[in-house]
Phi, psi and omega in degrees: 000153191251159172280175183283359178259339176257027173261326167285310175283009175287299174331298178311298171284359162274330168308301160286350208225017189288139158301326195249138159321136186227112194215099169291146190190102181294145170358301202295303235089344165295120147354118174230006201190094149265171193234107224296324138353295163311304193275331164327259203323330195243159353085355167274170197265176174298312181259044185249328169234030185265123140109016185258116204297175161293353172265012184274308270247152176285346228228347182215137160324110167339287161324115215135301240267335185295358176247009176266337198272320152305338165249019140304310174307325192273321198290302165329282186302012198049020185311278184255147139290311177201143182220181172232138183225141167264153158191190231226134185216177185227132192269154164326315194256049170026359143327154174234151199207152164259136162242169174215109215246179184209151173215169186160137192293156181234139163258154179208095151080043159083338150294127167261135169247168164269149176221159178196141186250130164259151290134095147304101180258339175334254232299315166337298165291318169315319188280334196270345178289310167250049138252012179272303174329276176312296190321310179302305166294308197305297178326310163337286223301320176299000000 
């Protein structure tokens, strides 16, 4: 059985070395944890979101923001344990991109935090957009 400092640093390295974006968040909404994962996909540095609420973060529209802020809340109220969201985000180098999160509380050192693992889904919608697109001409053709 492992102790609780190598259930942390098991973490820590799995965190770093995830193909998908990781993002921590206390109860309040401040930022406490990107992941490098993270800053790849958004082109932002590590300290562009540490200790920044979320309606701060560089990567969502304000008009965005409201459904993340909402299952905070639900999530807070014990509403929900965890959900999944698409939504619509933005990189350092003014690309736009689709993400897709999973959020769901976390414990930490005795605190529950939020976590939401993100998923670049951009080229996924893109491809399923032409093939709506062809499909939508092949009927034309029949």
């Amino acid at each position: 059985m492992s102790s609780k400092g190598d259930a942390d640093a098991r973490f820590n390295a799995i965190s770093e070395i995830s193909p998908d974006g990781i993002i921590t968040s206390n109860f309040f909404g401040y930022i406490t944890y990107v992941n490098p994962s993270f800053c790849s996909l958004t082109g932002f540095e590590y300290d562009d979101f540490i200790g920044k609420h979320l309606i701060q973060i560089p990567t969502m529209e304000k008009q965005d923001l409201g459904p993340f802020l909402n299952i905070l809340k639900d999530i807070m109220a014990g509403k929900i344990t965890s959900t999944s969201i698409t939504f619509p985000f933005h990189r350092k180098d003014g690309s736009s991109g689709i993400g897709d999160a999973y959020a769901s509380i976390l414990k930490v050192k005795n605190k529950r935090e939020i976590i939401a693992i993100v998923k670049d889904i951009t080229r996924q919608v893109e491809l399923e957009k032409e093939k709506e697109e062809y499909m939508n001409n092949l009927e034309k053709m029949v």
